[in-house]
C-alpha positions in Angstrom: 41.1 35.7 142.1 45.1 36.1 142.7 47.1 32.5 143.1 50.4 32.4 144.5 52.6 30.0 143.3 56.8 29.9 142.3 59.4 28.8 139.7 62.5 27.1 141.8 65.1 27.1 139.3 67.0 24.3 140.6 69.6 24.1 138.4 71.7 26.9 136.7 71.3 27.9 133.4 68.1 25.3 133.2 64.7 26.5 132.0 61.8 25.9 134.0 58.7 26.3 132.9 54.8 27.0 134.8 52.0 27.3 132.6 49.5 30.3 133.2 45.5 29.6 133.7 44.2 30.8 130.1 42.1 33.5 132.1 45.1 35.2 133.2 44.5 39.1 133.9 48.0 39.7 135.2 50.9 38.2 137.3 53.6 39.7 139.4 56.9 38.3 139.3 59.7 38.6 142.1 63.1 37.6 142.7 63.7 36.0 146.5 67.5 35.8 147.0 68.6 36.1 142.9 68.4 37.3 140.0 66.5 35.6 137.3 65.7 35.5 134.3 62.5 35.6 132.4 60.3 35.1 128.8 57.1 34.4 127.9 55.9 31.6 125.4 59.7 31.4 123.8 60.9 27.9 124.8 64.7 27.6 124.9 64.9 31.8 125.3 65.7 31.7 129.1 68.7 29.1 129.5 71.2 30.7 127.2 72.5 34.1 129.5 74.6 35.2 126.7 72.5 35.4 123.4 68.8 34.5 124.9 65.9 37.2 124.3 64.4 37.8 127.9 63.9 39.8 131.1 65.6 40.0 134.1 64.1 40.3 137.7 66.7 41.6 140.0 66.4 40.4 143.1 67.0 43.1 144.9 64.0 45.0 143.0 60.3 45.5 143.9 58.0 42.9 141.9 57.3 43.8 138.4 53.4 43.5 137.2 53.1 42.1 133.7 49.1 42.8 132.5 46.6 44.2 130.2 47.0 41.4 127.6 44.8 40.8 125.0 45.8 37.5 124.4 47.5 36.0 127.8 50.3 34.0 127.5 49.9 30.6 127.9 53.9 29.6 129.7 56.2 31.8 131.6 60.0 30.5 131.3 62.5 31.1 134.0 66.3 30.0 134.8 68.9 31.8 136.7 72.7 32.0 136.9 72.3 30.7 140.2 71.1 27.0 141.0 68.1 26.9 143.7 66.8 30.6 142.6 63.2 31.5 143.4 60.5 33.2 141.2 57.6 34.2 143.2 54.9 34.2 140.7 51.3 36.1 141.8 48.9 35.2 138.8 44.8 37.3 139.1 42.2 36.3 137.0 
């Protein structure tokens, strides 16, 4: 069963975090209006542009599909450059 739901990142450089339902299959993420940036179960990863471990969703790419996990995680992290950034977040069980 897909849910939609989003990440505003309201703040620059700020992590924000949405836990994922443990039954998870696999979520698509996209970008509205900018780039931001992402990581899964790494607290802390996200807010740091320079040095933190993560990926970025472009916001002028097509959404990517993260899935076929054996163990689902359990948070997805994102912050962006830009304060009042969108994640668009599609999660299927």
């Amino acid at each position: 069963t897909p849910a939609v739901t989003r990440i505003v990142c309201t703040n620059a450089n700020t992590e924000y975090p949405l836990a994922l339902p443990a039954n998870a299959a696999e979520i698509r993420v996209q970008a509205r209006a900018a780039d931001v940036r992402i990581a899964f179960d790494h607290t802390g990863e996200v807010a740091d542009a320079a040095t933190g471990t993560f990926w970025t969703v472009k916001a002028t790419q097509l959404p990517h599909v993260f899935g076929s996990w054996s163990t689902a995680p359990r948070v997805l992290y994102a912050a962006s450059t830009t304060g009042g950034a969108v994640l668009e977040v599609l999660v299927r069980s």
